[in-house]
Every structure is written in C-alpha cells, then in structure tokens.
C-alpha positions in Angstrom: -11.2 22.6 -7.8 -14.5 24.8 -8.8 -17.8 23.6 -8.6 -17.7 22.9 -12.1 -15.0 20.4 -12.3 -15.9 18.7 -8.9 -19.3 18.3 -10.7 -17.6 16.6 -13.9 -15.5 14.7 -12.1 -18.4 12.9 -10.1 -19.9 12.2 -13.7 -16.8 10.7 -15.2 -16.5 8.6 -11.9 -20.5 7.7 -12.3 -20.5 7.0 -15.8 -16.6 4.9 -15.2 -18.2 3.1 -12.5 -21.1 2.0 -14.9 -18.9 0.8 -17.5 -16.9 -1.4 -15.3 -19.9 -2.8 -13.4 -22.0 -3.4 -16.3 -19.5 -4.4 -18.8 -20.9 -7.0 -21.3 -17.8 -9.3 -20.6 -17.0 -8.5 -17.0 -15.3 -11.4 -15.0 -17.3 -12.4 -12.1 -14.8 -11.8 -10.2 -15.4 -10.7 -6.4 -13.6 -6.3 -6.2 -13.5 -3.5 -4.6 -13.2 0.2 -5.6 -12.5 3.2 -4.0 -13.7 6.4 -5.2 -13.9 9.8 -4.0 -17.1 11.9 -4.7 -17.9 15.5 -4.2 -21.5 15.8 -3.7 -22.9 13.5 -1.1 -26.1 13.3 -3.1 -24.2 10.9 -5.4 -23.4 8.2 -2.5 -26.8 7.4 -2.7 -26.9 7.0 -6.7 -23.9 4.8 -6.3 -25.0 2.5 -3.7 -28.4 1.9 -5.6 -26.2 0.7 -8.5 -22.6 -0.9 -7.3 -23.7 -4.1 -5.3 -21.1 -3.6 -2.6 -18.1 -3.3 -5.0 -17.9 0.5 -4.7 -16.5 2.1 -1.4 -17.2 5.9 -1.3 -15.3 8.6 0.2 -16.6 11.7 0.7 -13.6 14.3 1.2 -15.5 17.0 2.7 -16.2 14.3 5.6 -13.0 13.0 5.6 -11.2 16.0 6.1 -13.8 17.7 8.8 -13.1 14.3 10.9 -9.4 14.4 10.6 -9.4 18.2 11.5 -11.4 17.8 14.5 -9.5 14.4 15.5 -5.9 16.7 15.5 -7.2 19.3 17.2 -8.1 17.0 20.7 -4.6 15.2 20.0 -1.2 16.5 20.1 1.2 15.3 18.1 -1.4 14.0 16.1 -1.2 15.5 12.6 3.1 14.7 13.1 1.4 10.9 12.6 -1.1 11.7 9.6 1.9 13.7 8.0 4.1 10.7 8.5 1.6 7.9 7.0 0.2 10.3 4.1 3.2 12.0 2.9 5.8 10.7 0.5 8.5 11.5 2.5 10.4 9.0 4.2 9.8 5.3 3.6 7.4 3.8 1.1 6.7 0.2 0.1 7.8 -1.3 -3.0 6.5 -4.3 -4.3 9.3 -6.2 -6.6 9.7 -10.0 -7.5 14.5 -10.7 -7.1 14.9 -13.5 -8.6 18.1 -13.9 -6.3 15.9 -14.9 -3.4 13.7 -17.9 -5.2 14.3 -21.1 -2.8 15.4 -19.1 -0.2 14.0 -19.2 3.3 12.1 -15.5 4.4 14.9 -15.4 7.6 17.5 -15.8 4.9 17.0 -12.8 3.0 15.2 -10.4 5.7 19.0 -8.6 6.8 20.2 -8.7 3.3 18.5 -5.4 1.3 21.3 -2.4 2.3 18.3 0.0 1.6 15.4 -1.6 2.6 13.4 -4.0 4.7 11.3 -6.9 3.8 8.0 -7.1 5.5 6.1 -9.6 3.8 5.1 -11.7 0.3 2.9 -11.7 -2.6 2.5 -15.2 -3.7 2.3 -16.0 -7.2 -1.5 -16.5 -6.8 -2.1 -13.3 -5.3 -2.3 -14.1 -1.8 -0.6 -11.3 0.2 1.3 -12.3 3.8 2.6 -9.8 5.7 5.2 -11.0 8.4 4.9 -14.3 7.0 6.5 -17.4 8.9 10.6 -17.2 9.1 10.9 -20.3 7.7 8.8 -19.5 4.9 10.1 -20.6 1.2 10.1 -18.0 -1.6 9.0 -19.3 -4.8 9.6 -18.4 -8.3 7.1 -15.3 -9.0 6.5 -14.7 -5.4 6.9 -10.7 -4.9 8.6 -9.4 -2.0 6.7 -6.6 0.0 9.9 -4.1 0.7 9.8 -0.9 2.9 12.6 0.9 1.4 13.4 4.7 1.0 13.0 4.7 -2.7 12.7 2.1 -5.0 16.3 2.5 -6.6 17.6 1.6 -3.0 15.2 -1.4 -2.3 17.8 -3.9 -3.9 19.1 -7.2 -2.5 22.7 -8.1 -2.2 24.0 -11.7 -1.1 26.9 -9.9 1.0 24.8 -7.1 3.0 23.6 -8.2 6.5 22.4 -5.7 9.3 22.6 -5.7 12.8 21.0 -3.8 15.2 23.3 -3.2 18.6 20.2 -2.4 21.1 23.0 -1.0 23.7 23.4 2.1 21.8 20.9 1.9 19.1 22.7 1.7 15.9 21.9 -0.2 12.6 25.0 -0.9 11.3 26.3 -3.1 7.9 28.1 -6.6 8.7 29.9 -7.6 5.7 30.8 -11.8 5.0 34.5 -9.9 4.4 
C-alpha cells in the first residue's frame, strides 16, 4: 500500500471506530475490536477515545517480531504458514439439525470430512471440547474442523476409526 492509502485507511478506521463507539443508540453491550493501524501515532488517539473495546495492531511490529522469532527457530515459519494460511484445514461453524438431542460422543466419528471440536450454544456461549456426554440442543452450532466447508457434512452411517498400530483413519460403515 503507499503512504497515501495506509494514511486513509487509518482515517476510515478512526472515524469507523467513532461511529460505533459513540453511536446515539449503541447497546451497552460489553466488545471487542480488532484493528490494524499504520502509524503508531494513532495507538495513542485510539486508546484516549475506545474505553478498552479497541485492540490495536500495529503490523509493522507485528511482522518485525515474527521475523526475528523465525529466524532463532527452525521449523518455525513451517508453523506460522500452517496456522495463517488457508491451506489445509479450517473451522466451520454450522448448526445440523440431524444432531439436536444427540449426545456430543454420538456424533464426534460421524462427519466423513470433518471433525467436531466443540459448540456454540444457542446463547452464545462457546465450548470447545465440551463434555462427552454433553446434549446438543436445537440452535446449538457445531464448531467443525473440516477441509472445506462443502465436506464438513454429517451422515448417520459414517463412523471413523483410528488403528494406532499402523496409523490409519479409516471409514467403518453400519453395512
């Protein structure tokens, strides 16, 4: 980006950040948000105005720790390319109305394309690894690391097993 646009993208982010802080009808509501800024100068502004519900990042900082972190350990950026990229696994968040009244170590083995790692209850609570015995409720959201999202389904039939003597993940079927 030029100087230019990093500059007018801090002041769409200042005067955004404004607008949702000091909206007329604003829900007091405790939040978060994440920014990234350009010139450290603005930190400061944003700090003396965004009563903790701002985090900043500043990518010039970001990026000179992560470059020196890599460079003392191997292997390393292999991990950061891993997490960051979009290659690979992602997480999907989806509500299957299949699995309402299920238990969570009823449905866990039964996504051919993904794995369920946790829930979204209906009133927002998030569990990750939540208890086994765990009931799924209507408009609970599954947390699902799948591939892509077109794979992420569930299917009654599908149930995985993992042999640990040679290391292979391999479909059961109820057949």
């Amino acid at each position: 980006a030029t100087e230019e646009e990093k500059i007018s993208s801090d002041s769409e982010i200042i005067k955004t950040l404004l607008a949702i802080l000091y909206h007329p009808k604003r829900v007091n509501k405790s939040f978060n948000i994440v920014t990234e800024i350009y010139d450290p100068k603005n930190i400061d502004l944003i700090n003396s105005f965004s009563e903790d519900n701002v985090t900043v990042i500043n990518n010039n900082e970001i990026i000179a720790k992560v470059m020196t972190q890599t460079s003392r350990q191997t292997g390393l950026p292999i991990v950061y390319d891993e997490l960051l990229s979009f290659a690979g696994c992602e997480i999907y968040l989806n509500e299957y109305k299949k699995v309402t009244g299920k238990r969570f170590n009823e449905i866990y083995n039964k996504f051919p394309g993904g794995y369920p790692i946790g829930i979204e209850y209906k009133n927002g609570t998030v569990r990750i690894n939540p208890p086994q015995d765990i009931i799924i409720n209507e408009g609970d959201t599954l947390i699902v690391v799948a591939e892509h999202d077109d794979t992420c389904n569930y299917s009654e039939k599908f149930v995985t097993s993992f042999n640990i003597l040679d290391g292979v993940l391999s479909p059961l079927t109820d057949e």
